[in-house]
C-alpha positions in Angstrom: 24.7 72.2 74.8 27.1 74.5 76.0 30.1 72.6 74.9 33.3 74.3 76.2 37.2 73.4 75.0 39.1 72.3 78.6 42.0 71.2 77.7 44.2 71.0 74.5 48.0 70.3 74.2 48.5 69.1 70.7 48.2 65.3 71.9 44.7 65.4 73.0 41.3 67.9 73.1 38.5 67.3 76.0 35.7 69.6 75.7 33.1 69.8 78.7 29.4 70.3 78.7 27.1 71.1 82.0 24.7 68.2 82.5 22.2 70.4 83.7 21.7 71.7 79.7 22.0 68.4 78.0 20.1 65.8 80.4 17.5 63.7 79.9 14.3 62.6 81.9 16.7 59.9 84.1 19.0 62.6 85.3 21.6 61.3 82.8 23.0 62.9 79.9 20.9 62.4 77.2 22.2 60.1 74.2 22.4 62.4 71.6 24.2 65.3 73.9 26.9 62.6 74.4 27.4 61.9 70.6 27.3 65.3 69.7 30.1 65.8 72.6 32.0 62.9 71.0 31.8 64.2 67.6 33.0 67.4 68.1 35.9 67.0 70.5 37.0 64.6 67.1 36.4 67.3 64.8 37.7 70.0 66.8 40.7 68.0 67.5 41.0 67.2 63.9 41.1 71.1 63.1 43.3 71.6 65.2 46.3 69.5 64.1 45.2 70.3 60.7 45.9 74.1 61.4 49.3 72.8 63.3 50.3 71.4 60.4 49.9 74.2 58.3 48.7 72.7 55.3 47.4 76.1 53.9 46.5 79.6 54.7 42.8 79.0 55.2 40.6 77.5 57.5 40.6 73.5 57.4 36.9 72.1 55.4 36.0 69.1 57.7 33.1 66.5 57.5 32.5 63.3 59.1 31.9 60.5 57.0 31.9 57.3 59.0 30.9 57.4 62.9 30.1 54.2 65.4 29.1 55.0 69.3 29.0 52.5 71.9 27.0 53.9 75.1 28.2 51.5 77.7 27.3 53.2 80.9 24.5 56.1 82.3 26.8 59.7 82.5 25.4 61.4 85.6 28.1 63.7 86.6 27.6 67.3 86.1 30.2 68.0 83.9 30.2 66.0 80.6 34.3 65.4 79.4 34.7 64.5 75.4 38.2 63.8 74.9 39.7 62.9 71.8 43.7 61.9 72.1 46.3 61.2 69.5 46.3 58.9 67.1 49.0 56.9 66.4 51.6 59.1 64.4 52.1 56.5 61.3 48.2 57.1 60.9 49.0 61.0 60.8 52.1 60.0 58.4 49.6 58.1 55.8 47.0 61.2 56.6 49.7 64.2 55.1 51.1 61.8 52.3 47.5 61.4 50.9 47.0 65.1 51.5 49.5 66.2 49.4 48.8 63.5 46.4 45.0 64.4 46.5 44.3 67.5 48.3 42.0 65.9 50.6 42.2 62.5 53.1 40.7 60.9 56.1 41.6 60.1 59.3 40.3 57.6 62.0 39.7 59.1 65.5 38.2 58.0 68.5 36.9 60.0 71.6 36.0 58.7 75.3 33.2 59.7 77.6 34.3 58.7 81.0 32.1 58.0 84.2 32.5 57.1 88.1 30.9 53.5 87.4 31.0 51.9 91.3 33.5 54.6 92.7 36.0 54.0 89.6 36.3 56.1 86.4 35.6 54.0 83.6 34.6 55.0 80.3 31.0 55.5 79.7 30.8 56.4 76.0 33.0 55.0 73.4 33.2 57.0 69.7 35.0 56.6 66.6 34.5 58.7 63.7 36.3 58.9 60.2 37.0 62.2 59.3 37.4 63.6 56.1 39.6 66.7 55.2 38.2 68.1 51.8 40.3 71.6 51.6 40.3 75.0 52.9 37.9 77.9 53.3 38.4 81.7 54.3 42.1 82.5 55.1 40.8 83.2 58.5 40.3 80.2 60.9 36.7 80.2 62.6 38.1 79.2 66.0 
């Protein structure tokens, strides 16, 4: 895939991907590229504000347990850009209060695939997945 991390700043995490490894036979990005991209800029985002919050010495344990794509429009440009933003901080709130009943909780994200659809960028790929925090590994992160 060669997914690459762009841009991160605590609010948000875009990762690209070169069309020319993850097209299909239209010239577009090919479906499952695209959720893959989606998934993992949610995941990696996830990690990351997991680690910023310093919840524990290790690395965070993350699965996805829920996920729902919407592909709403051909990706043809020849960089591919996941991006996952905030959620909205009361969600975070609920997130660390279940955390540290339970040791583990979810949380809702949802990441955007953008395209130039008729000389405007609109988004192209809509994801949300739940993601589930279930502990910590190694006390060395694997980023």
């Amino acid at each position: 895939m060669g997914l690459e991390v762009s841009h991160y700043d605590g609010q948000s995490l875009s990762l690209t991907a070169p069309l020319n490894l993850n097209d299909n036979d239209k010239g577009t990005a090919f479906g499952g590229s695209l959720y893959c991209a989606a998934v993992m800029a949610g995941w990696g985002y996830f990690y990351l504000r997991c680690l910023q919050y310093n919840l524990n010495e290790g690395a965070p344990n993350i699965v996805i347990s829920k996920s729902d794509i919407e592909y709403l429009a051909p990706v043809d440009a020849s960089i591919i850009t996941a991006t996952c933003s905030d959620a909205d901080p009361v969600i975070w709130d609920g997130f660390l209060s279940r955390y540290q009943e339970r040791g583990k909780a979810k949380v809702q994200l949802s990441a955007t695939i953008m395209a130039n659809i008729d000389g405007v960028e609109k988004a192209a790929v809509k994801f949300t997945g739940t993601f589930a925090l279930i502990g910590f590994t190694s006390p060395t992160p694997i980023i």
